[in-house]
Legacy VTK file of the C-alpha trace (Angstrom):
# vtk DataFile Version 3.0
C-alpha trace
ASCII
DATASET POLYDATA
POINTS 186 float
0.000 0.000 0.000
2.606 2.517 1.157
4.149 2.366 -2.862
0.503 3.131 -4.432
0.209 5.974 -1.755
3.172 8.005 -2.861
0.946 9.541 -5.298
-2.137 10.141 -2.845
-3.157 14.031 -2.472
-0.843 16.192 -0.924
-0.890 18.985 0.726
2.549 21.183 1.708
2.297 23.034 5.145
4.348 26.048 5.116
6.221 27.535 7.795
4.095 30.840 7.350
0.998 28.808 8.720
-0.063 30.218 11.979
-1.051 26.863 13.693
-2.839 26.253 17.050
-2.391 23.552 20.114
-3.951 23.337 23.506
-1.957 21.362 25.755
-0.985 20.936 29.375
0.355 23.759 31.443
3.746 23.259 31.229
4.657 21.006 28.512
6.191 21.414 25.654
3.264 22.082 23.047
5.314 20.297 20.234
4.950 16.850 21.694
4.665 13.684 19.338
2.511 11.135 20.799
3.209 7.412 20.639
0.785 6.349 23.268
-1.726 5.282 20.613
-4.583 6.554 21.248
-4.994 9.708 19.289
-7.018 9.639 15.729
-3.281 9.010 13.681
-0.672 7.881 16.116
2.377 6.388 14.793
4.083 3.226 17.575
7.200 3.101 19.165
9.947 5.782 18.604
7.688 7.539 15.861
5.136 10.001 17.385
2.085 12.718 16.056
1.447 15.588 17.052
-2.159 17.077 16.783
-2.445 20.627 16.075
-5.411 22.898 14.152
-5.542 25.849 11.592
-7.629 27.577 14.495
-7.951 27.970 18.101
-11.336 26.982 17.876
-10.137 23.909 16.173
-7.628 23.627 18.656
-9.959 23.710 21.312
-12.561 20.948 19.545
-9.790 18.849 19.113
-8.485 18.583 23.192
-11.764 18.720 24.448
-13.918 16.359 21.844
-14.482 14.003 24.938
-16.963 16.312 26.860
-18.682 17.947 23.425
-19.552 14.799 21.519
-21.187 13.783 24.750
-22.937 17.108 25.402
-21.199 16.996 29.292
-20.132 20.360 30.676
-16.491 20.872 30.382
-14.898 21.507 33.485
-13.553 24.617 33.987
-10.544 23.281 36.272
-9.835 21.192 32.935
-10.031 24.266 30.533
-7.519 25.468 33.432
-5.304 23.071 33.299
-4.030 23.494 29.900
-3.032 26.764 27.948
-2.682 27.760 24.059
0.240 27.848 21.473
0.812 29.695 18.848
3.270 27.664 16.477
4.648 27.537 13.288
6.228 24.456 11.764
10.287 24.871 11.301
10.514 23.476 7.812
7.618 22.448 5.314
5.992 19.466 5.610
4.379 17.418 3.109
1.185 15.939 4.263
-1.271 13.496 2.998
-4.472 15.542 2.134
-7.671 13.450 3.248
-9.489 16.494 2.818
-8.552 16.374 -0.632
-11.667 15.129 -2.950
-9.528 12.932 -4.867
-8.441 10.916 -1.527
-11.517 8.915 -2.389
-9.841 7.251 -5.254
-7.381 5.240 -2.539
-10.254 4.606 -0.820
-10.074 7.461 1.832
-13.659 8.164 3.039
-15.466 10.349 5.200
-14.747 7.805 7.633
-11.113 8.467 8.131
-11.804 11.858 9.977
-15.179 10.291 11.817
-14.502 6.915 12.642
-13.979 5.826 16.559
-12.045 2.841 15.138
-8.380 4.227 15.766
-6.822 0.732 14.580
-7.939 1.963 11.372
-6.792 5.770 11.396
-3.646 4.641 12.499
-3.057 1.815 9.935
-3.945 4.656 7.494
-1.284 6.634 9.215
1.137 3.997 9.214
0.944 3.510 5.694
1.229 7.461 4.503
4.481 7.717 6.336
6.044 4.769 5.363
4.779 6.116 1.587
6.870 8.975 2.846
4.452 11.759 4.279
5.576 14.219 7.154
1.925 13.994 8.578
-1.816 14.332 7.616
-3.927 17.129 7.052
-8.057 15.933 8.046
-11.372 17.617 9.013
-11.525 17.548 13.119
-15.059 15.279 13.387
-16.499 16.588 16.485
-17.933 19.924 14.715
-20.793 19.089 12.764
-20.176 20.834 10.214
-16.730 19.389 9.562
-15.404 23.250 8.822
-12.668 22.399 11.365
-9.345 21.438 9.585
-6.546 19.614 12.014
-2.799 18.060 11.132
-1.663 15.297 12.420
2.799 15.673 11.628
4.742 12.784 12.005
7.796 13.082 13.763
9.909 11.676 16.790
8.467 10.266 20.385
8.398 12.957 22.648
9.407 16.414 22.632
10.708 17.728 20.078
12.892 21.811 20.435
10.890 23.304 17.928
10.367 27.237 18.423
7.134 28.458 19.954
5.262 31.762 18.833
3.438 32.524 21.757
1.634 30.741 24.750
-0.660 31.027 27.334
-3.880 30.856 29.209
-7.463 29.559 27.305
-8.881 33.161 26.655
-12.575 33.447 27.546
-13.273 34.885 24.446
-12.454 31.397 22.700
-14.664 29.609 25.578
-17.144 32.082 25.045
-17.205 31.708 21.384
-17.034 27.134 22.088
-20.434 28.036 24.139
-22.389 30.584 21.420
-21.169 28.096 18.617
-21.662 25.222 19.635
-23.807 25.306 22.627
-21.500 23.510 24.474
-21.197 24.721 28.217
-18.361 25.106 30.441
-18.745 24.721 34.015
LINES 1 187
186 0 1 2 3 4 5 6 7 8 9 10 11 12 13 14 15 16 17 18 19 20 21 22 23 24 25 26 27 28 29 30 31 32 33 34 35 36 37 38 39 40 41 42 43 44 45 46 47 48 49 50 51 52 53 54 55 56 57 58 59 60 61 62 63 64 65 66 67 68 69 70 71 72 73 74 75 76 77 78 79 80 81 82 83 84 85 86 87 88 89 90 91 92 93 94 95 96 97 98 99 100 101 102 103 104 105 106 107 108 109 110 111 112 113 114 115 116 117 118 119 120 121 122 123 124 125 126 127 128 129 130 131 132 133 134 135 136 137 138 139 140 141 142 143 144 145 146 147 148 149 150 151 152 153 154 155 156 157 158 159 160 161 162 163 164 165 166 167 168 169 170 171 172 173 174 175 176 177 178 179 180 181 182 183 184 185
């Protein structure tokens, strides 16, 4: 599979991208994940690390738990975490899933939906052994699948990338999560 993938969509992620993460007070917001249990994590030494074209994507993304089961998001957990500004140190070429010609692989609407991560992550398995620096998909929990994520491919663990700006959840995103989505904070 990872040969007939090499030609899949693509999509390049610039450095010039403003991206967004919301991630535990004091870590490192450029962590790669191996733990597998995120939508397109890679085993072993090889990590991903989940970030969004938005803060309110960002924001969907960490805390997809509590919407998608209409439950009140703690405050204390909105505390617990802050936001990141980032921007990627070198391009990366990602596999587009968003791309309307990811259907001819056989990429549906179910890779950015689907609770079955065994799948997700066989799919991501296979793009970066085909040679892809990540994945760029629609984040599922908003229904109207505006929300676009990437998933980059890169080391376990931390990785001493620079860091735009971070801090504190402003209330104006949480305020904007509530009006939006009707999703309430507590």
């Amino acid at each position: 599979m990872p040969n007939r993938l090499r030609t899949f969509p693509s999509y390049d992620l610039l450095e010039t991208l403003a991206l967004a993460r919301i991630h535990s007070i004091g870590r490192n917001p450029w962590y790669f994940s191996s733990r597998m249990s995120g939508r397109f994590d890679l085993p072993g030494t090889l990590g991903t690390c989940y970030l969004a074209e938005t803060p309110t994507g960002a924001f969907v993304e960490v805390f997809q738990r509590w919407m998608a089961h209409r439950i009140p998001i703690p405050r204390s957990e909105i505390a617990a975490r802050q936001a990141s500004d980032l921007f990627v140190p070198r391009s990366f070429r990602l596999a587009d899933c968003i791309h309307p010609r990811a259907l001819a692989f056989g990429a549906t609407g179910l890779i950015h939906t689907t609770p079955d991560r065994s799948l997700t992550q066989a799919w991501a398995a296979a793009f970066h052994a085909a040679g892809f620096g990540g994945v760029r998909y629609l984040v599922s929990t908003a229904p109207s699948m505006h929300l676009v994520g990437f998933a980059l491919f890169g080391s376990s663990g931390e990785a001493a990338w620079p860091v735009a700006a971070t801090g504190p959840i402003g209330d104006a995103l949480v305020d904007e999560i509530e009006r939006v989505f009707g999703v309430l904070v507590r």
